[in-house]
DSSP file (Angstrom, degrees, kcal/mol; ACC not computed):
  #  RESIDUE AA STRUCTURE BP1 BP2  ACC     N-H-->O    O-->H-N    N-H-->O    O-->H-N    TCO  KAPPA ALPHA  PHI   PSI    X-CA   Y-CA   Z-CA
    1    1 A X              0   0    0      0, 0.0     2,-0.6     0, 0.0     0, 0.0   0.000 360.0 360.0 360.0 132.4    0.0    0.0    0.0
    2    2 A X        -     0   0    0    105,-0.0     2,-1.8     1,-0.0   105,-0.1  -0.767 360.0-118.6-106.1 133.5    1.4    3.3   -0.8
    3    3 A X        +     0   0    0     -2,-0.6   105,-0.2   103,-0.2    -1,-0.0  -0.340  32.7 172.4 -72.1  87.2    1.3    5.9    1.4
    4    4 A X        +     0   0    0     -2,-1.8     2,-0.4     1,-0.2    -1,-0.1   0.444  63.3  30.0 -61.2 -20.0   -0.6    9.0    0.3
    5    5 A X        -     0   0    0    126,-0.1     2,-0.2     2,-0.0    -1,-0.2  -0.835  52.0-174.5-162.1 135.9   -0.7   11.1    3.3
    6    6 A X        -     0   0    0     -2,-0.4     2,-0.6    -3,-0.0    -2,-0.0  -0.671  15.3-145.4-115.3 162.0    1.3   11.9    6.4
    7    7 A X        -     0   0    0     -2,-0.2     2,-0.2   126,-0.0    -2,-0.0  -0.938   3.3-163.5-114.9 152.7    0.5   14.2    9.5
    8    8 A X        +     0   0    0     -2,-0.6    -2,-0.0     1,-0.1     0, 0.0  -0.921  28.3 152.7-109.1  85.0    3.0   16.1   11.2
    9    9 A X        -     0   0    0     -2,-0.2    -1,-0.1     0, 0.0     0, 0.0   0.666  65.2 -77.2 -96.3-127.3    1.5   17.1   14.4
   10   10 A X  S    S+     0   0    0      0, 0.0    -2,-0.0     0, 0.0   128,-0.0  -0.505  74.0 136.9 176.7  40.9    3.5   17.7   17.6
   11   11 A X  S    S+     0   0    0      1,-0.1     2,-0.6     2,-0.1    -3,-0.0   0.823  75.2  55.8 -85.0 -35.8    4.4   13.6   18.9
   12   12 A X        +     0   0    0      1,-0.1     3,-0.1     3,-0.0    -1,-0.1  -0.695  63.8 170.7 -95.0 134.1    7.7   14.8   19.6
   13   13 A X        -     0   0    0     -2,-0.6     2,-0.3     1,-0.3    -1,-0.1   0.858  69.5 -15.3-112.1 -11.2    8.2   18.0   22.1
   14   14 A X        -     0   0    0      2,-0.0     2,-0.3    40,-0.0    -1,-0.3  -0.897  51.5-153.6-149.2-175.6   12.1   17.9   22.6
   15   15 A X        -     0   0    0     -2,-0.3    39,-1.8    37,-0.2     2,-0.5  -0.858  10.8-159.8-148.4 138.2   15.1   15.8   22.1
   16   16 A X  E     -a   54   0A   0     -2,-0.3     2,-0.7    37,-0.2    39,-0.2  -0.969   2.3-164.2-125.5 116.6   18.0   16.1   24.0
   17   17 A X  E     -a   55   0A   0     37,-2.3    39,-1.2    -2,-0.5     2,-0.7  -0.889  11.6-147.0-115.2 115.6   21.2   14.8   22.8
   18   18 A X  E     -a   56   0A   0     -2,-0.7    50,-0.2    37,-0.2    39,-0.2  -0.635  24.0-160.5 -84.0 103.4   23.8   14.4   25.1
   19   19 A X  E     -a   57   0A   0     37,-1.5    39,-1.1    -2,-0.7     3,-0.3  -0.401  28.5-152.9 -87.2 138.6   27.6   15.1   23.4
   20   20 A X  S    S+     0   0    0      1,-0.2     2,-0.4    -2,-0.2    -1,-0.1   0.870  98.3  27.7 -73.0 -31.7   31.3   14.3   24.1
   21   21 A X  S >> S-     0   0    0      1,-0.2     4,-1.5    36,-0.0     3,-1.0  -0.823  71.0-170.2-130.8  84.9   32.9   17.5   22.1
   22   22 A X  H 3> S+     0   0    0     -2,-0.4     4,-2.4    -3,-0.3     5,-0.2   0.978  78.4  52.6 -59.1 -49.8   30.2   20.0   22.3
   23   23 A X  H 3> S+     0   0    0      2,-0.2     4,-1.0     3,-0.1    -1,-0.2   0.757 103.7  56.0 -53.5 -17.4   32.1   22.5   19.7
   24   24 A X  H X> S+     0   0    0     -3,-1.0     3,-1.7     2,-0.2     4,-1.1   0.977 113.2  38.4 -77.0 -66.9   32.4   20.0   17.3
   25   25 A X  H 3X S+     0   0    0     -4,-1.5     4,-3.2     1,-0.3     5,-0.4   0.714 112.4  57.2 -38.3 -34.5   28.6   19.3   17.3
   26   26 A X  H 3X S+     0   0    0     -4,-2.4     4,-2.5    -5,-0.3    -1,-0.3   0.931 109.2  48.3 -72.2 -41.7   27.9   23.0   17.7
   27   27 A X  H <X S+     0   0    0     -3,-1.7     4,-1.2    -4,-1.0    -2,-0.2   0.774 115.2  46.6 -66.0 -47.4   29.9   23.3   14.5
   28   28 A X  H  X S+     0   0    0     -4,-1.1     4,-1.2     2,-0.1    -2,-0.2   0.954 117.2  34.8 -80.7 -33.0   28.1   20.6   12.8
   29   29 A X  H  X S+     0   0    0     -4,-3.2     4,-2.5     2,-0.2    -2,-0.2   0.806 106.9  66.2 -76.5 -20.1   24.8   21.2   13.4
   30   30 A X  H >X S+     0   0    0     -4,-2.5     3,-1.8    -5,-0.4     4,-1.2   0.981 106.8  51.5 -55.3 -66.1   25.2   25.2   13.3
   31   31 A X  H >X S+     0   0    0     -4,-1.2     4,-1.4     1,-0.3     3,-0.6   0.773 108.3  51.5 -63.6 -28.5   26.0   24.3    9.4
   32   32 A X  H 3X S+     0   0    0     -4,-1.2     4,-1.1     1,-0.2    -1,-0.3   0.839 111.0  45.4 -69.4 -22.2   23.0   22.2    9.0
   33   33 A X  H <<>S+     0   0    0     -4,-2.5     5,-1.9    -3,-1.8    -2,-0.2   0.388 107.2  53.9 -66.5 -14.0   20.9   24.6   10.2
   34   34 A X  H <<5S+     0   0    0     -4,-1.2    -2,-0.2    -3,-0.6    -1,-0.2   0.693 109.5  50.3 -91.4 -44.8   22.2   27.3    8.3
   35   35 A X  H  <5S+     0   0    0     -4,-1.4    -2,-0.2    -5,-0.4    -3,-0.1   0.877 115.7  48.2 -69.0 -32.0   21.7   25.2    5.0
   36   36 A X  T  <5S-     0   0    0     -4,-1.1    -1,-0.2    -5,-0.2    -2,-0.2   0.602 113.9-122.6-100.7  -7.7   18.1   24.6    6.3
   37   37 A X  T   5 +     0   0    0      1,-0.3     2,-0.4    -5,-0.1    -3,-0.2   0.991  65.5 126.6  92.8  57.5   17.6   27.9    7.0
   38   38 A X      < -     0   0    0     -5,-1.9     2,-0.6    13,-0.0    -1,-0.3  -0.998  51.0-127.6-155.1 162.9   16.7   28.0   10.5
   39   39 A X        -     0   0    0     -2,-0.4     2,-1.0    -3,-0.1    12,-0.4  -0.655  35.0 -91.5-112.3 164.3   18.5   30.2   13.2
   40   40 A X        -     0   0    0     -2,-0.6    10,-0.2     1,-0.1     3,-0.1  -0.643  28.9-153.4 -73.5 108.2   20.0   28.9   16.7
   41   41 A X        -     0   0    0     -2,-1.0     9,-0.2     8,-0.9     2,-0.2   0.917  67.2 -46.3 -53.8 -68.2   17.0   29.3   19.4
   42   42 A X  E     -B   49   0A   0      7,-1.2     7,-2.7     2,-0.0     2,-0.3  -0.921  53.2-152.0 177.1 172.1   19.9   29.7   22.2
   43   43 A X  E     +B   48   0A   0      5,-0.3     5,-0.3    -2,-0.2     2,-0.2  -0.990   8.7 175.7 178.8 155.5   23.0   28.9   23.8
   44   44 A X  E >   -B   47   0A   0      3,-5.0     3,-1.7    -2,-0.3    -2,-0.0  -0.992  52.5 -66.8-168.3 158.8   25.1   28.7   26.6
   45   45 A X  T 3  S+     0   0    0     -2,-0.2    -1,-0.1     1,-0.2     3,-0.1   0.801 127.7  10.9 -28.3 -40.6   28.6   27.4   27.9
   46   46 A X  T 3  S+     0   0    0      1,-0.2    11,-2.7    13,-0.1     2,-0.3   0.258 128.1  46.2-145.8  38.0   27.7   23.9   27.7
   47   47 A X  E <   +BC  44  56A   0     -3,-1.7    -3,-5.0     9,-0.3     9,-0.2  -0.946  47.3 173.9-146.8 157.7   24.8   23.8   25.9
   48   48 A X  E     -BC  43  55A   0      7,-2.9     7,-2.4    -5,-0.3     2,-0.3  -0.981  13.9-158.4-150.0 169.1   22.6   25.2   22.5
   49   49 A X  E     -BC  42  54A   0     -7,-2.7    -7,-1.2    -2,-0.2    -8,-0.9  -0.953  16.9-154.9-161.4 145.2   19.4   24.5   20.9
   50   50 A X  E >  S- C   0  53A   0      3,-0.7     3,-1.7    -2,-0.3   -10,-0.1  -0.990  74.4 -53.6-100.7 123.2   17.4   24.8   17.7
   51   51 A X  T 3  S-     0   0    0     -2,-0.5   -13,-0.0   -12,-0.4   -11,-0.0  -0.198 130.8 -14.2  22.6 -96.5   13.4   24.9   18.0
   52   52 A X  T 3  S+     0   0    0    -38,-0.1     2,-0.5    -3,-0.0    -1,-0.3  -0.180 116.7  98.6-133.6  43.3   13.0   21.5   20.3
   53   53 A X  E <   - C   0  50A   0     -3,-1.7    -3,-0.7   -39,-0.2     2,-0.3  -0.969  47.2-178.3 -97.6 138.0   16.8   19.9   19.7
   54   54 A X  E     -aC  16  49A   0    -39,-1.8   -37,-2.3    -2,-0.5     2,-0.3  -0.949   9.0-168.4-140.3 135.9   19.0   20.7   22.5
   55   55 A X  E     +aC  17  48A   0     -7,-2.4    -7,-2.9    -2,-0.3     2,-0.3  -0.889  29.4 158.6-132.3 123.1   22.8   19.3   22.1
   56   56 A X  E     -aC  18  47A   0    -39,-1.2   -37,-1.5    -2,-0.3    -9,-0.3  -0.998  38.3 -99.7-155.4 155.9   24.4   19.8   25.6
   57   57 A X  E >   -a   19   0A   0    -11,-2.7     3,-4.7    -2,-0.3     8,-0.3  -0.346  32.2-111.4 -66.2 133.4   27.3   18.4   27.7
   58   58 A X  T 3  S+     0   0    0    -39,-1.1     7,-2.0     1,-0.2     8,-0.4   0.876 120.5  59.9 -29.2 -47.1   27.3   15.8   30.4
   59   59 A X  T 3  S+     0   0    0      6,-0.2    -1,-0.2     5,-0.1     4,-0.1   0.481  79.4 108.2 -54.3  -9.9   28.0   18.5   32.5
   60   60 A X  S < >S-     0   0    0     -3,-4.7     5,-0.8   -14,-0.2     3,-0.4  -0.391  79.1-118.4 -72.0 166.1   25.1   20.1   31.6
   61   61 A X  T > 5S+     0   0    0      1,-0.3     3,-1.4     2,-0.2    -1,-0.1   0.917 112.2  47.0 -63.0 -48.2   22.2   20.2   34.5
   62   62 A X  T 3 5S+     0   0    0      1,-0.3    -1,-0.3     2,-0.1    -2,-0.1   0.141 108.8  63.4 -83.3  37.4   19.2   18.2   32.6
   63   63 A X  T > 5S-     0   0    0     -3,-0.4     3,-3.2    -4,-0.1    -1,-0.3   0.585  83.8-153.0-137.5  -3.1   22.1   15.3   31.5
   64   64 A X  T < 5 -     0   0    0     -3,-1.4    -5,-0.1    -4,-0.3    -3,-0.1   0.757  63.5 -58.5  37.7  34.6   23.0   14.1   34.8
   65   65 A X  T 3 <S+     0   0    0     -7,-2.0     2,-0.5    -5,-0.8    -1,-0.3   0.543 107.2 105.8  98.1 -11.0   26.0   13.3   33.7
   66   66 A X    <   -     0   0    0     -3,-3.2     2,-0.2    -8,-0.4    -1,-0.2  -0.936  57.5-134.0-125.5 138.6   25.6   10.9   31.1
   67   67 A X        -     0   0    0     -2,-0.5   -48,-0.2    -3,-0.1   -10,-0.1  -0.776  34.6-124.3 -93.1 159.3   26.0   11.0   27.3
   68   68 A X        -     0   0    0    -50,-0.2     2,-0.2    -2,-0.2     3,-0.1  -0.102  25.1 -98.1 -96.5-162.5   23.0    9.3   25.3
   69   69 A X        -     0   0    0      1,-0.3    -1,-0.2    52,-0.0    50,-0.0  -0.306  48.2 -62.2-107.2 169.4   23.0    6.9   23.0
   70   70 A X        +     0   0    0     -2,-0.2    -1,-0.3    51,-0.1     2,-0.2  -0.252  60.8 172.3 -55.4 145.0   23.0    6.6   18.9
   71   71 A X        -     0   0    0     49,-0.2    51,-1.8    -3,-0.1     2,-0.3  -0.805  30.8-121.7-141.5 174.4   19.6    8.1   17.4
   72   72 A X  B     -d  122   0B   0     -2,-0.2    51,-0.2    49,-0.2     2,-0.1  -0.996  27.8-174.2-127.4 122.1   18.1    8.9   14.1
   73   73 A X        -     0   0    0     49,-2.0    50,-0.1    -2,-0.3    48,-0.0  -0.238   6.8-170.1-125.5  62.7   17.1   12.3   13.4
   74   74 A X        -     0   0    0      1,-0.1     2,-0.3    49,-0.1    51,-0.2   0.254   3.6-165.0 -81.6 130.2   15.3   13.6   10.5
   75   75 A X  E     -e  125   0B   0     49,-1.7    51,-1.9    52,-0.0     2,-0.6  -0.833  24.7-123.3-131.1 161.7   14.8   17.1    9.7
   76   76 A X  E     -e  126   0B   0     -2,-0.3     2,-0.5    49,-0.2    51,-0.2  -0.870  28.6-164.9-130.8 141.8   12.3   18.1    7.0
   77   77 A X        -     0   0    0     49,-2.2    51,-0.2    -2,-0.6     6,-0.1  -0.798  17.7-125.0-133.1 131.6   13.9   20.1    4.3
   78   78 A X  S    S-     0   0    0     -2,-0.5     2,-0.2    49,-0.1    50,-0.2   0.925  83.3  -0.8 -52.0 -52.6   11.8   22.6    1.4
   79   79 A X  S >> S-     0   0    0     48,-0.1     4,-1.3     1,-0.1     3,-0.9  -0.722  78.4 -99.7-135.8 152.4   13.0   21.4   -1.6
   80   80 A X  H >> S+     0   0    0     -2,-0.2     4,-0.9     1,-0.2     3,-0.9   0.988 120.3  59.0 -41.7 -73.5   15.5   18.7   -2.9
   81   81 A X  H 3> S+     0   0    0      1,-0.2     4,-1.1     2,-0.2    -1,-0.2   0.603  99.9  53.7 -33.3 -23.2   18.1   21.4   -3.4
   82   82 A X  H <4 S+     0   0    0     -3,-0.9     4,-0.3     2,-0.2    -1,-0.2   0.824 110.6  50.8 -91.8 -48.4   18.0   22.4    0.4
   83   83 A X  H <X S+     0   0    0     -4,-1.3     4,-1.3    -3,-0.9    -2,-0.2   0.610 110.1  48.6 -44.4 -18.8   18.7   18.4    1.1
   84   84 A X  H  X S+     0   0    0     -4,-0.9     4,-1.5     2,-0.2    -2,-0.2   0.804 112.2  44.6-104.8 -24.0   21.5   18.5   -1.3
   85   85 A X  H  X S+     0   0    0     -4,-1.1     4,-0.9     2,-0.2    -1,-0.2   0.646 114.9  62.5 -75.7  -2.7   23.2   22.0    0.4
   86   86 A X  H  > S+     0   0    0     -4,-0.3     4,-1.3     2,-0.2    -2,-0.2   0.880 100.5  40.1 -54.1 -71.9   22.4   20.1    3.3
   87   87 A X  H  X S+     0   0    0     -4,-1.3     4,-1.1     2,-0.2    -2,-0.2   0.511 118.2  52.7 -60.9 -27.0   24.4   17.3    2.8
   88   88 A X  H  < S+     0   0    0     -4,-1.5     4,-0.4     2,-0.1    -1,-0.2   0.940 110.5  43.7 -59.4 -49.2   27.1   19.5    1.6
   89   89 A X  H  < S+     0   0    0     -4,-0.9     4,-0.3     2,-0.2    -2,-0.2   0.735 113.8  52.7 -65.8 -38.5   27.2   21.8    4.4
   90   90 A X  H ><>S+     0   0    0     -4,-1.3     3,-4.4     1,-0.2     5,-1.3   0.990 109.2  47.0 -65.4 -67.1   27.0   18.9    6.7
   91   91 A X  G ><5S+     0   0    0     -4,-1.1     3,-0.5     1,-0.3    -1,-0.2   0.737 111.9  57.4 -59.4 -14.0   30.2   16.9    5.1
   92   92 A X  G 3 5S+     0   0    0     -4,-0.4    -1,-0.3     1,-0.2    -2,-0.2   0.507  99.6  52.5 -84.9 -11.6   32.0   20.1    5.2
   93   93 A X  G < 5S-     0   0    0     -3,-4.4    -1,-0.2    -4,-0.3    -2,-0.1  -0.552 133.1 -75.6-126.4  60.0   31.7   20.7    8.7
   94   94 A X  T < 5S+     0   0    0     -3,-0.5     2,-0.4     1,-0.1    -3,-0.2   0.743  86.0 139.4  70.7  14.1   33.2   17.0   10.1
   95   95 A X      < -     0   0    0     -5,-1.3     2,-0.5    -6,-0.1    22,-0.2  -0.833  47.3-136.7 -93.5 145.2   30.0   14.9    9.3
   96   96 A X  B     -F  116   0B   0     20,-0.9    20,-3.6    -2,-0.4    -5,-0.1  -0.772  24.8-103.1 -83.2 120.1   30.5   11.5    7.9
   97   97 A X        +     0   0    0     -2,-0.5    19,-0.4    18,-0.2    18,-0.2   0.146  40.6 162.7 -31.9 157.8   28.2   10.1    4.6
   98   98 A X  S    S-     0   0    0     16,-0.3    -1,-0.1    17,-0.2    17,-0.1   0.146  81.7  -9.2-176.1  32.3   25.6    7.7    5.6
   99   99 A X        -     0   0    0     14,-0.1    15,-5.8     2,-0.1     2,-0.1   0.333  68.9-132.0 129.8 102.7   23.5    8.1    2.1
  100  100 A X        -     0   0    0     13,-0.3   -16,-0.1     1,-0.1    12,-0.1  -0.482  58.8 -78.3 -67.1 149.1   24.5   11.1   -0.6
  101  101 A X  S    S+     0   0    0    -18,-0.1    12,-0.3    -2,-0.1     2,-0.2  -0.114  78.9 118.6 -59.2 154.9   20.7   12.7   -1.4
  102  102 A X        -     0   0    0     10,-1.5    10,-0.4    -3,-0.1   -19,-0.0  -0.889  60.7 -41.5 169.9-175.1   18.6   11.0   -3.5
  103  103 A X        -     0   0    0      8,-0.2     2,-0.3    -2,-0.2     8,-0.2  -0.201  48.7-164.1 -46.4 154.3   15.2    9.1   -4.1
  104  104 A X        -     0   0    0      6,-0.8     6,-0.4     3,-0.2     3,-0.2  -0.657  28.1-127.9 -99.2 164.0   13.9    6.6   -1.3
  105  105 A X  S    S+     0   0    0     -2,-0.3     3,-0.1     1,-0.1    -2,-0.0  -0.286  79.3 109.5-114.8  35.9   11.4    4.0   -1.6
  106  106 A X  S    S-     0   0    0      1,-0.2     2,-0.3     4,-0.1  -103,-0.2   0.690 100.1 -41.7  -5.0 -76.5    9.7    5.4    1.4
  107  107 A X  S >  S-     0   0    0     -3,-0.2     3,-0.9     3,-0.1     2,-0.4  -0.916  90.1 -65.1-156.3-169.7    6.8    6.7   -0.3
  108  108 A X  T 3  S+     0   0    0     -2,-0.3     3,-0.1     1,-0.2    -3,-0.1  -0.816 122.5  21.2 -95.2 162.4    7.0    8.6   -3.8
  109  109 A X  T 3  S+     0   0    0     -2,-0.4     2,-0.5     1,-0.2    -1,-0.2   0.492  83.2 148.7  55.5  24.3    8.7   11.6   -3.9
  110  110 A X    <   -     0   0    0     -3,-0.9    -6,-0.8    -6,-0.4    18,-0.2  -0.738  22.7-175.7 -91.5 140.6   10.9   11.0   -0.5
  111  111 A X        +     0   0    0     16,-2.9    -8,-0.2    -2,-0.5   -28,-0.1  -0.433  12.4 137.2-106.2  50.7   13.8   12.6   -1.1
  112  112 A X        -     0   0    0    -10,-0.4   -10,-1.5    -2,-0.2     2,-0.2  -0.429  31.2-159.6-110.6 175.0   17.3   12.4    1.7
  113  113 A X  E     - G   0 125B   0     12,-1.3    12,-1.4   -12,-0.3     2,-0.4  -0.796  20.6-150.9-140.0 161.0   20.7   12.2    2.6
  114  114 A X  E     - G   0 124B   0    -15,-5.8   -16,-0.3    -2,-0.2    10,-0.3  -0.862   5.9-162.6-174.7 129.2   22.0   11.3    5.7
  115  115 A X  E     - G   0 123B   0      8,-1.9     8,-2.2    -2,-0.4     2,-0.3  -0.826  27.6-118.4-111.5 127.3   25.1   12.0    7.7
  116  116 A X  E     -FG  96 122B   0    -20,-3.6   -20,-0.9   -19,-0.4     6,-0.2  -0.636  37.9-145.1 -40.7 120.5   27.1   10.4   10.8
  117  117 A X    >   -     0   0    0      4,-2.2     3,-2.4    -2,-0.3     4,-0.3  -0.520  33.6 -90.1 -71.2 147.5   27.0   13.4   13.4
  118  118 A X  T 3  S+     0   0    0      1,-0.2    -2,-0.1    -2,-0.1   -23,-0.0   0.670 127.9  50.1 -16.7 -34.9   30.2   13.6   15.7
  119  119 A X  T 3  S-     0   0    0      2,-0.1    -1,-0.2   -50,-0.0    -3,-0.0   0.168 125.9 -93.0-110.7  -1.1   28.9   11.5   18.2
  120  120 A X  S <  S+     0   0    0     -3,-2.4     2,-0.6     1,-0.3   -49,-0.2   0.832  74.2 143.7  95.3  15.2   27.6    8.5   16.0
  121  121 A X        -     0   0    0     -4,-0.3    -4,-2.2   -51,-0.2     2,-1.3  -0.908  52.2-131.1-122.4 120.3   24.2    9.7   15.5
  122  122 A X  E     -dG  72 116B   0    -51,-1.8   -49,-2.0    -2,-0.6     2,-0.4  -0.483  35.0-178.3 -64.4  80.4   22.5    8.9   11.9
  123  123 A X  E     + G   0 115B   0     -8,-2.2    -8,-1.9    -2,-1.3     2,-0.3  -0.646   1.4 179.1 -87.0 154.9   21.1   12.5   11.0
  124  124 A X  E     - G   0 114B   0     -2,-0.4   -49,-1.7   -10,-0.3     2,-0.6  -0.900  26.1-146.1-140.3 159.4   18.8   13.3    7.4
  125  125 A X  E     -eG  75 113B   0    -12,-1.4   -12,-1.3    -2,-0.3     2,-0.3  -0.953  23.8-170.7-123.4 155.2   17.1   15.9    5.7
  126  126 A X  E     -e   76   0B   0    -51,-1.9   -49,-2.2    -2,-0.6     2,-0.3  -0.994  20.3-159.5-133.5 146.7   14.4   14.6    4.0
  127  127 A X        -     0   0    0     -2,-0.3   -16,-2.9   -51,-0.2     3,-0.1  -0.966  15.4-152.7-128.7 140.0   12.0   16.6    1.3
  128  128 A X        -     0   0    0      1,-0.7     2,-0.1    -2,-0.3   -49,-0.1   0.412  43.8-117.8-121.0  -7.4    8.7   14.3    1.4
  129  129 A X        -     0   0    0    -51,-0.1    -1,-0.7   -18,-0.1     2,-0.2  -0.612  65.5 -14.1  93.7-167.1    8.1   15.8   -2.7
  130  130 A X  S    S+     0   0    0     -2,-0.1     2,-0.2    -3,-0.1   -51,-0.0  -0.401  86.5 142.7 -87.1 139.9    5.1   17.9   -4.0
  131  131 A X        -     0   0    0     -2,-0.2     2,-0.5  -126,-0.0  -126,-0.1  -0.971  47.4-118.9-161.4 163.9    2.8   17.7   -1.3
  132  132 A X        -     0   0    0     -2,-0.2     2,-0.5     3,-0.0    -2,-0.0  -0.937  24.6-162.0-122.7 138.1    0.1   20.3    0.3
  133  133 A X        -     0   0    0     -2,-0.5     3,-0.2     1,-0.1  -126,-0.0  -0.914  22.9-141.6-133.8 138.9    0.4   21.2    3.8
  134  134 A X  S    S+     0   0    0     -2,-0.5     2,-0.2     1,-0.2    -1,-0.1   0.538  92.3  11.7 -83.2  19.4   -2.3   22.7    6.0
  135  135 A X        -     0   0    0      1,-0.2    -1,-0.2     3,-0.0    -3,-0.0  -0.546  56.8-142.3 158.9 141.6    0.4   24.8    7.6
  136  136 A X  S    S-     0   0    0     -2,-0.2    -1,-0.2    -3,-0.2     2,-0.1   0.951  89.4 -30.2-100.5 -60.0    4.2   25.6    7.1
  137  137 A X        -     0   0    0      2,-0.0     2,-0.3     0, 0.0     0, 0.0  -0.314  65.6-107.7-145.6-150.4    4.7   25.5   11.1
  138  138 A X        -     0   0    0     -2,-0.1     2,-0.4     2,-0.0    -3,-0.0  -0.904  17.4-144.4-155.7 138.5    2.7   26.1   14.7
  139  139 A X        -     0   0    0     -2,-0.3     2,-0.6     2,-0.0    -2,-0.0  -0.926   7.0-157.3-115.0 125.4    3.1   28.8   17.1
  140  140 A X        -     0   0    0     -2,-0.4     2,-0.3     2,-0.0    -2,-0.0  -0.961   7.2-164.1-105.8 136.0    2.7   28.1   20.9
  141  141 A X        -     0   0    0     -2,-0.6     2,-0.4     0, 0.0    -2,-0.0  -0.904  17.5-136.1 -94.9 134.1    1.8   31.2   22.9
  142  142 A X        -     0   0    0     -2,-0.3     2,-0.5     2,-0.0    -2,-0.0  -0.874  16.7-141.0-116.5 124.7    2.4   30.6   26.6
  143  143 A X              0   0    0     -2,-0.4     0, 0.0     1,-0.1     0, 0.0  -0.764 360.0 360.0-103.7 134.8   -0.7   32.1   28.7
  144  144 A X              0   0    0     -2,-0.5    -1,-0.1     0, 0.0    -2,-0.0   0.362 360.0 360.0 -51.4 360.0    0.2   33.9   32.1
């Protein structure tokens, strides 16, 4: 059966990835994020974070000391072209291949690439093809 439509809702609310060389990660993910066009939410001696990733040191408070464990992490990307400056940007800032962009058999139209992070951790951009979406992001407002 082929899949014809996906939701994107709000099943994940953070990730926290716990690092060994927090400047090297900061260095790789700053450059994927720059290729995808999204700016650094915040930062601090031994932590930073983009919209609900946060990359932090053991030493940070909420890591109690431990770094986690290999993930997969997917990031959702406009266009093909944005996957592929993606994957550029990525291998240029210390990431190792793990799948040059291209077609998937996924659904039709999936489109990724996917890079080794410093730490061992499989990250992708993915572009899901022409598709209509009932809204480019969500804003939470926090009531007093």
């Amino acid at each position: 059966m082929e899949t014809q439509r996906l939701y994107r809702g709000r099943l994940i609310d953070h990730i926290q990835l716990v690092v060994r060389d927090l400047e090297a990660s900061r260095t790789f993910y700053r450059a994927l994020f720059d290729a995808l066009e999204l700016p650094l939410s915040g930062e601090g001696e031994d932590y930073f974070w983009v919209d609900e990733l946060f990359v932090s040191t053991a030493d940070s408070e909420a890591a109690a000391g431990e770094l986690t464990g290999r993930h997969h992490l997917a990031f959702q990307a406009r266009d093909r072209a944005m996957v592929e400056a993606w994957h550029k940007a990525g291998l240029g800032a210390g990431g190792v291949d793990n799948g040059g962009p291209g077609e998937r058999a996924y659904h039709p139209g999936y489109f990724a690439a996917f890079l080794m992070d410093p730490d061992g951790n499989n990250v992708e951009a993915v572009y899901h093809g022409e598709a209509r979406k009932s809204a480019d992001s969500i804003e939470v407002t926090f009531e007093a």
